[in-house]
C-alpha positions as CSV (number, residue, x, y, z in Angstrom):
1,X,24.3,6.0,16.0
2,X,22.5,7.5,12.9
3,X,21.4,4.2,11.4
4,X,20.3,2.6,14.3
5,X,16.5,2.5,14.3
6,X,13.9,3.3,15.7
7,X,14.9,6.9,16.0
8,X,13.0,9.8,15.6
9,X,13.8,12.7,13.3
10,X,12.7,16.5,13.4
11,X,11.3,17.0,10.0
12,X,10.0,20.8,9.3
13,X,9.4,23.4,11.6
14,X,6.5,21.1,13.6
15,X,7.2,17.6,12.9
16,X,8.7,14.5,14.1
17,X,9.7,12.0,11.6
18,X,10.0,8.2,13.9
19,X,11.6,6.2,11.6
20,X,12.1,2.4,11.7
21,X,13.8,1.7,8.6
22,X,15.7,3.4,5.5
23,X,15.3,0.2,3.3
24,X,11.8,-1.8,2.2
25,X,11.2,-4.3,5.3
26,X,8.4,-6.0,6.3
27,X,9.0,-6.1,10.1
28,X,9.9,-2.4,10.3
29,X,7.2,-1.4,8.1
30,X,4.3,-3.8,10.6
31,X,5.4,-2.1,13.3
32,X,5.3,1.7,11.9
33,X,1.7,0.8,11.1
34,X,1.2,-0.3,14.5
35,X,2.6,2.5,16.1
36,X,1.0,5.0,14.3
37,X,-2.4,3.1,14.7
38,X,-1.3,3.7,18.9
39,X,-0.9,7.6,18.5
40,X,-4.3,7.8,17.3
41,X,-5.7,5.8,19.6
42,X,-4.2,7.9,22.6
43,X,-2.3,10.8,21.3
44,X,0.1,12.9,22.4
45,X,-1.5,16.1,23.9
46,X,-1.3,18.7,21.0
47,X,-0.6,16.3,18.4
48,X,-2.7,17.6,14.8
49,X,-1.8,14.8,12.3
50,X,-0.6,11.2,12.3
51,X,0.7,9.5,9.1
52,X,2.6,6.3,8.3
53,X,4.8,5.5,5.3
54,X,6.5,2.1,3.9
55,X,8.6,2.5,7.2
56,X,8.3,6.1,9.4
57,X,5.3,7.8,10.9
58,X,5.0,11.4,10.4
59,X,4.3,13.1,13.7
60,X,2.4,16.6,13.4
61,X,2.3,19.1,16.1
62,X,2.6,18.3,20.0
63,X,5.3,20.5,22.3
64,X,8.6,20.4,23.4
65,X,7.9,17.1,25.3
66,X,6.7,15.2,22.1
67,X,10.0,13.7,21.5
68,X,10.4,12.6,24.8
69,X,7.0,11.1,25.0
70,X,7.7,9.2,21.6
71,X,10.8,8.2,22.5
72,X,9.2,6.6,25.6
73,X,6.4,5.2,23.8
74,X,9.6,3.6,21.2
75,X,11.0,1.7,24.4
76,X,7.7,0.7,25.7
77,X,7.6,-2.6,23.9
78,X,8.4,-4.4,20.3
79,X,6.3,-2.8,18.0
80,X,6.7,-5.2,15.1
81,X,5.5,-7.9,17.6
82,X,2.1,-5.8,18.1
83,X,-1.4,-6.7,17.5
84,X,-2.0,-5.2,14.0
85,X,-5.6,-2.4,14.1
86,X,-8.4,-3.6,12.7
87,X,-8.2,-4.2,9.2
88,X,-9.8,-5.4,5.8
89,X,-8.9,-8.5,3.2
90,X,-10.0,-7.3,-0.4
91,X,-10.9,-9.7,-2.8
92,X,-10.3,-6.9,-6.2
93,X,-11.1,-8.4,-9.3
94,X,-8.3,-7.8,-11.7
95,X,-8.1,-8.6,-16.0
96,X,-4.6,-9.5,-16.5
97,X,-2.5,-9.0,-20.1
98,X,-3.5,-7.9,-23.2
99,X,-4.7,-4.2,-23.4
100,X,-5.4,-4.3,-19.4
101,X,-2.1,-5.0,-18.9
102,X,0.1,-4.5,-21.9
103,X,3.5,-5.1,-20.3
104,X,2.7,-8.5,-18.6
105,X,5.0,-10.7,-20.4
106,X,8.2,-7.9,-20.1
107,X,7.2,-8.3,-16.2
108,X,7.0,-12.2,-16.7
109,X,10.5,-12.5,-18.3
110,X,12.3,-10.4,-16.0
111,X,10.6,-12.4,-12.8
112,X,11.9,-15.6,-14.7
113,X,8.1,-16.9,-15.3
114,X,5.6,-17.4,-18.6
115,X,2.7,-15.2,-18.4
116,X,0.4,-17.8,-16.8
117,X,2.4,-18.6,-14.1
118,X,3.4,-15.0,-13.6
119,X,-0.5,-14.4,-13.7
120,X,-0.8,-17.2,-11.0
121,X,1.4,-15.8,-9.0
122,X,0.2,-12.4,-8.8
123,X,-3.1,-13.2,-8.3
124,X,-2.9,-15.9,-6.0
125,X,-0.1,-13.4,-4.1
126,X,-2.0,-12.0,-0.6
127,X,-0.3,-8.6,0.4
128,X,-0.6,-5.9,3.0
129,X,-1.4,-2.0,2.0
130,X,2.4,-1.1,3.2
131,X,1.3,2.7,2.8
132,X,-1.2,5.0,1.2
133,X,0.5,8.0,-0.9
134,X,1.0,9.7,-4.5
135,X,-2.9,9.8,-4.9
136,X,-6.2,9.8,-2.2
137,X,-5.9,6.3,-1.2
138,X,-3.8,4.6,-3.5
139,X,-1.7,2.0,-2.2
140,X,1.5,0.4,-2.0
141,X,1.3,-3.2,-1.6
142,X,4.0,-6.1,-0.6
143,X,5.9,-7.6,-0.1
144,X,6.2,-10.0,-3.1
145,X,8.9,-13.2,-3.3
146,X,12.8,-11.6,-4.5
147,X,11.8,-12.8,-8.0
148,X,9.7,-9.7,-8.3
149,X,12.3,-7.3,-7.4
150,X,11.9,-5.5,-10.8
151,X,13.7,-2.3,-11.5
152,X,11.4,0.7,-12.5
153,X,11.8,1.2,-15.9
154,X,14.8,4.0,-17.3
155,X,11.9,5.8,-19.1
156,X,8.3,7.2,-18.0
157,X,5.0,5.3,-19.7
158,X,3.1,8.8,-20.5
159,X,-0.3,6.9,-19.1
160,X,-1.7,4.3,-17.4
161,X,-5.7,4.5,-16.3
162,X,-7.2,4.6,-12.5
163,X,-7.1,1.0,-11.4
164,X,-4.1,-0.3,-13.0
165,X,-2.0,-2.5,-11.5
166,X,1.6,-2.1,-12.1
167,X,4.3,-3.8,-10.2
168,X,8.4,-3.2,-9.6
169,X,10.5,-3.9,-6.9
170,X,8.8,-6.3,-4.5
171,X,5.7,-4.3,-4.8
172,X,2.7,-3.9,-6.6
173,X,0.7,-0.1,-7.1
174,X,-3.0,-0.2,-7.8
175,X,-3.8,3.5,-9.6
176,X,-6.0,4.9,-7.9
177,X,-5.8,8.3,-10.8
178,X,-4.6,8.4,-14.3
179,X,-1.1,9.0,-14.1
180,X,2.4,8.6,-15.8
181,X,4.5,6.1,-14.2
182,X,7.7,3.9,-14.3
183,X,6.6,0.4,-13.3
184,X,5.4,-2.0,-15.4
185,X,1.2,-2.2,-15.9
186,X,0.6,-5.8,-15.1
187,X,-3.1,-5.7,-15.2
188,X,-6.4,-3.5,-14.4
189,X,-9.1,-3.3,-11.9
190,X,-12.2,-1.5,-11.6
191,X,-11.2,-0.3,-8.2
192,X,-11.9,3.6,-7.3
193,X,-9.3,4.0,-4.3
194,X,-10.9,7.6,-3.8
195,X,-14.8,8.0,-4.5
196,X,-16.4,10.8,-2.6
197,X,-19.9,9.4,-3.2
198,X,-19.1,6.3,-0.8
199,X,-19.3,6.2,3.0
200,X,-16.5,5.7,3.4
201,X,-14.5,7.8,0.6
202,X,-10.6,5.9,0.6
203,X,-11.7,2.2,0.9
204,X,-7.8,1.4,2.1
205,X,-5.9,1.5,5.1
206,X,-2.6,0.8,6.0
207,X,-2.4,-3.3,7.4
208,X,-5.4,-4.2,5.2
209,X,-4.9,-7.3,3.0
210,X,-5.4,-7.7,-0.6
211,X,-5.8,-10.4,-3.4
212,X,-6.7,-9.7,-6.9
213,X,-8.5,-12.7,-8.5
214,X,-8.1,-13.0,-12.4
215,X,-11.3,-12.3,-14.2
216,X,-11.9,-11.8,-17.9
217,X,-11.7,-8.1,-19.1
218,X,-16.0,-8.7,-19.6
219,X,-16.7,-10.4,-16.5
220,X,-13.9,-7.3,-14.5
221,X,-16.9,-4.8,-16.0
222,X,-20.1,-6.9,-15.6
223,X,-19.3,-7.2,-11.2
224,X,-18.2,-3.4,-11.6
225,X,-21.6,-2.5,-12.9
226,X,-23.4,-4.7,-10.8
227,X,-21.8,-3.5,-7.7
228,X,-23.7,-1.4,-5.5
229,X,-21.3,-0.2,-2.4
230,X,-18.8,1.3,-6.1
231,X,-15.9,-0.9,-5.1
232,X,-15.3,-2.3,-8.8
233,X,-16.4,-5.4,-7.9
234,X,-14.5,-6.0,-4.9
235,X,-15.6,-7.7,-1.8
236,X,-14.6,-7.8,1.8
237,X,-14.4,-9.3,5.1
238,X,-13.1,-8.4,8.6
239,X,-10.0,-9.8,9.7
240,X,-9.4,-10.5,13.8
């Protein structure tokens, strides 16, 4: 049937499009992640590019047996039940309201919250990078309680700076360029999700957790400044 998942999709002239989802889903999405993170560990003979979205992973290259040997791969075991790869939890430093996040207490009202609580929430929320897309490195983060399933707004905001945080349904977005956009700015971080001058250039990957603490708008620029590794502040440990 053609909405029964996982299925895999030719996309393009060279591409395979497996698919584990056509809605937002946490289980579907934790196993595309997984099974992407298995193609590049062994991949398919010919295979030139891997990538995974909210809930597919794009398949690049390979030969006429590549469906087949997805296909088997599909069947081999659960893949939402899999180990996630190896992976980060980010502590990012955010400034919350005011000019950093001038649409805070529209957000607020429509979650049903005041802006503290709303601010406790969001900071105190710890998500997984669902994807990385629109910009180098930027990601899409979730999932966030039904409350926060915010519509994007009917009109464009012209602007909002690298390292904003904006959030609509179920997810938040930290910018990681200057960009219009139509979900609500919620807040700002000093995060550079591309910086070619680091080691390691995008600091994200998909399965990677996140928190952003709520600093002052003083004390979000005194750690970016003082931080040497140019993560806007943000630290980070291993997860198992």
């Amino acid at each position: 049937m053609a909405d029964r998942f996982p299925r895999i999709d030719p996309l393009g002239e060279d591409a395979l499009l497996v698919r584990f989802t056509d809605v937002l889903n946490d289980e579907a999405n934790r196993a595309a992640v997984a099974f992407r993170a298995a193609l590049d560990a062994d991949p398919p003979e010919g295979v030139e590019e891997t990538a995974s979205s909210l809930g597919s992973v794009l398949v690049r290259g390979g030969g006429d047996g590549l469906e087949a040997d997805l296909g088997a791969r599909l069947a081999a075991q659960d893949w939402a039940a899999v180990s996630p790869p190896p992976r980060r939890l980010w502590r990012v430093p955010c400034a919350y309201g005011g000019a950093d996040g001038p649409q805070l207490a529209e957000a607020s009202a429509m979650a049903g919250l005041d802006k503290d609580a709303a601010v406790a929430a969001l900071s105190g929320a710890r998500l997984r990078v669902l994807a990385l897309g629109f910009a180098p490195g930027m990601p899409y983060l979730g999932i966030l309680p039904p409350q926060w399933d915010l519509p994007r707004q009917t009109d464009l905001t012209p602007k909002v700076p690298e390292g904003a945080l904006v959030v609509a349904v179920r997810q938040l977005v930290l910018f990681g360029t200057e960009a219009p956009t139509g979900w609500r700015q919620v807040g700002r971080t000093a995060f550079p999700c591309f910086e070619p001058g680091r080691a390691r250039p995008i600091a994200l990957a998909p399965g990677d957790e996140m928190t952003f603490p709520a600093v002052s708008p003083a004390e979000l620029e005194d750690r970016a400044a003082a931080d040497p590794d140019r993560h806007g502040g943000a630290t980070w440990e291993r997860l198992s």
